[in-house]
Each structure stands twice: as structure tokens, then as C-alpha cells.
DOBA-340349 format. One record per residue (C-alpha): residue in three letters; residue number from 0; x, y, z. Coordinates in Angstrom, 3 decimals. Layout:
MARDO type seq     east    north       up
MARDO  ALA NUM        X        Y        Z
...
# end
This chain:
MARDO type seq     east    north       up
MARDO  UNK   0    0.184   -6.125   24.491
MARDO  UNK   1   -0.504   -3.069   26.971
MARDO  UNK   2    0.440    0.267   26.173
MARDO  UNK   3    1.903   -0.401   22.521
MARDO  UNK   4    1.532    2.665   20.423
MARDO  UNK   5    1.578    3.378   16.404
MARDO  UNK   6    1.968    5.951   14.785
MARDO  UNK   7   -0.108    6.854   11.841
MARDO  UNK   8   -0.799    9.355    9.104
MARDO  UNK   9   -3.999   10.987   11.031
MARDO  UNK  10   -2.435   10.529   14.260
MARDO  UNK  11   -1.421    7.395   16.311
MARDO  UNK  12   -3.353    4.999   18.429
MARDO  UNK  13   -2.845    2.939   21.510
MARDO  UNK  14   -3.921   -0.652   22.638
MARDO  UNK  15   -4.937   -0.060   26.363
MARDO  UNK  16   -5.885   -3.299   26.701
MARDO  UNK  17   -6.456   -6.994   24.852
MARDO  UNK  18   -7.757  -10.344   25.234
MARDO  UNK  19   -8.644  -12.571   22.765
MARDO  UNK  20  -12.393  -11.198   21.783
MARDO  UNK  21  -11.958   -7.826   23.234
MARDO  UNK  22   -9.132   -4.621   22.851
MARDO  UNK  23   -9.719   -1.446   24.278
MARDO  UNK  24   -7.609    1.581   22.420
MARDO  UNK  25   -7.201    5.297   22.950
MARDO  UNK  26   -7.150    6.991   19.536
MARDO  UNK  27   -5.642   10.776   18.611
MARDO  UNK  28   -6.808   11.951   14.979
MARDO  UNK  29   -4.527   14.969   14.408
MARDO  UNK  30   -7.288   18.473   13.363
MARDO  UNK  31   -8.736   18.269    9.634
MARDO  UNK  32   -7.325   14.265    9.463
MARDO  UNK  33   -9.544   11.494    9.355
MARDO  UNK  34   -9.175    7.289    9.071
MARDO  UNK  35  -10.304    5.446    5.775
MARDO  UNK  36  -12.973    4.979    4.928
MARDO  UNK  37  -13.428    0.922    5.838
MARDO  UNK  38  -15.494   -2.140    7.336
MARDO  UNK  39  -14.884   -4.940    9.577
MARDO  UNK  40  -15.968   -8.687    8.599
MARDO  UNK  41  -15.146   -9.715   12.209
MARDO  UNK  42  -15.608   -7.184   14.711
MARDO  UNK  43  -17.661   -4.757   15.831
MARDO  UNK  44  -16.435   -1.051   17.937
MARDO  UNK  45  -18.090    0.943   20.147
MARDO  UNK  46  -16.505    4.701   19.833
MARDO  UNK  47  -16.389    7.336   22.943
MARDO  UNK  48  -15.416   11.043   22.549
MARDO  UNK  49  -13.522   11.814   25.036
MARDO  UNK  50  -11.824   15.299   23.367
MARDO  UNK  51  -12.812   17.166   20.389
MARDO  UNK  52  -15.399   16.690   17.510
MARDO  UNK  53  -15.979   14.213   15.142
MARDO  UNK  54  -17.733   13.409   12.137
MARDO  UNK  55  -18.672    9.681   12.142
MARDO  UNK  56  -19.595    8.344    9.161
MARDO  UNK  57  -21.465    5.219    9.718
MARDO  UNK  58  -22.482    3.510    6.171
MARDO  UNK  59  -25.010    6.663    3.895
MARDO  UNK  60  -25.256    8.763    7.437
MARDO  UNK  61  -22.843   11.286    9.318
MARDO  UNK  62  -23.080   12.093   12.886
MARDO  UNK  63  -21.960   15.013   14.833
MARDO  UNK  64  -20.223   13.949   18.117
MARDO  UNK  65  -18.373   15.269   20.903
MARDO  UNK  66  -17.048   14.827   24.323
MARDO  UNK  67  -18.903   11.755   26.501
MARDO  UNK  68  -21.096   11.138   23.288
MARDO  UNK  69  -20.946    7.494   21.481
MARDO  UNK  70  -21.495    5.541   18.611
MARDO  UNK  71  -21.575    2.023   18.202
MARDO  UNK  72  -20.122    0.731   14.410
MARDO  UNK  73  -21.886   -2.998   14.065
MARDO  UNK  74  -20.065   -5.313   11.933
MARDO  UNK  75  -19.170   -5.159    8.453
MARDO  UNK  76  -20.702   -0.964    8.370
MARDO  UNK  77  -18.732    1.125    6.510
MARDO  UNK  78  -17.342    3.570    8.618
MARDO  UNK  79  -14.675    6.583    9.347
MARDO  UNK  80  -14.303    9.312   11.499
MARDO  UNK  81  -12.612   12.399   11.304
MARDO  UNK  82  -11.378   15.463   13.318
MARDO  UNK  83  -13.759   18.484   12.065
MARDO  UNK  84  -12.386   20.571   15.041
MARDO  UNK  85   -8.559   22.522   15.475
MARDO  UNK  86   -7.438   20.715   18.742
MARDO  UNK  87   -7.019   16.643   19.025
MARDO  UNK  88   -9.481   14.595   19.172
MARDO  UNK  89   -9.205   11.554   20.988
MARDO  UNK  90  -11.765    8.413   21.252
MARDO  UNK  91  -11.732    5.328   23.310
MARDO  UNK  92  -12.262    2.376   20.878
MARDO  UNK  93  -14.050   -0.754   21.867
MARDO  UNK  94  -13.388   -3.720   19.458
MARDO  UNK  95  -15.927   -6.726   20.410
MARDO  UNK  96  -15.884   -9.867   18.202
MARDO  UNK  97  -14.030  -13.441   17.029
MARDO  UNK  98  -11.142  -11.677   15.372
MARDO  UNK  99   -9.497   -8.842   16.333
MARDO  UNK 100   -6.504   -7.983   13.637
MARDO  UNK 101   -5.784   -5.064   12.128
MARDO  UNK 102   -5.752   -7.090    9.057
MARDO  UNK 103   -9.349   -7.246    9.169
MARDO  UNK 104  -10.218   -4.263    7.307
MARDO  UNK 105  -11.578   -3.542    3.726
MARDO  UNK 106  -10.923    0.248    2.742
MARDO  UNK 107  -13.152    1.715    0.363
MARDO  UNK 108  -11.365    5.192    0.405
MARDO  UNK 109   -8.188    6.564    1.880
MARDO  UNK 110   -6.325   10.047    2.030
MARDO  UNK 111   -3.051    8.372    2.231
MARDO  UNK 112   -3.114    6.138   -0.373
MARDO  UNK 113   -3.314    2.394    1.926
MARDO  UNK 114   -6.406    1.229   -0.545
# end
């Protein structure tokens, strides 16, 4: 798949690109939204700011980011970002690892109710 997009709650995301142990997506989180709260058992991501600020919360710690800064979520960290400016913010997401689903998540918190 190249180019699919979905819509979410927080915003939408896009898979740029996909083979079978790597996908590249370009994410929008929508100002004061922000992904659950989750973990991986299979794959790892690498995050780049590209537009806007973030909050990344990577397992106890939260990080501060913005445009051409990183982050890089290692498997099975709790994680979620969110938009803590009042424009878009959109990050390039690097999944690495042996399975790349969207089923593999475990959410430990959610503002839209997907627990």
C-alpha cells in the first residue's frame, strides 16, 4: 500500500511506504489531540518533527520536541505523543521490526475510548 490514508480521532495518518519489516508514515495530530497511550510487542518507531510541537511520552519521561528533532520509541515502551501547540503537527513515523500491524498495540489509556 502507498499513499493509503485513515482518518482518526486526533487526526489521520498516511502509509508512505511498506515492505515487509519496514513502513514509513506521515502523521497529522489535530492541536490539543494526542494518540493513546500504548506499546508495541513487535516493532520499534523512530519519530521526526517535521511541523509543530510535541510532547512525547516515552515510558515515566516526557520530551519536548519540535521541527527536525527525533525520538526513537524501542520496543514494547509505552509511549504517546501529543500536539501541545495550535497549528498541526505532523511527524514522519519509522516502524522497524518482524511485525508491522496495527493490531500490534496494547493501550494503556485512550481519550476516545479504543481501550
Amino acid at each position: 500500500m502507498i499513499n493509503y490514508k485513515e482518518e482518526r480521532p486526533w487526526g489521520w495518518f498516511e502509509i508512505l511506504h511498506e515492505e515487509s519489516d519496514l513502513k514509513i508514515k506521515r502523521i497529522m495530530v489535530k492541536p490539543g489531540k494526542r494518540l493513546s497511550l500504548q506499546s508495541h510487542e513487535k516493532r520499534a518507531e523512530n519519530w521526526t518533527i517535521i511541523r509543530g510541537t510535541a510532547i512525547v511520552t516515552l515510558d515515566d519521561r516526557e520530551h519536548h520536541l519540535s521541527s527536525n528533532q527525533m525520538i526513537y520509541i524501542p520496543c514494547q515502551a509505552r509511549h504517546r505523543i501529543e500536539n501541545s501547540g495550535k497549528s498541526e503537527l505532523i511527524f514522519i513515523e519509522v516502524q522497524t521490526g518482524s511485525y508491522l500491524g496495527e493490531d500490534d498495540i496494547i493501550r494503556y489509556q485512550d481519550d476516545f475510548n479504543r481501550l
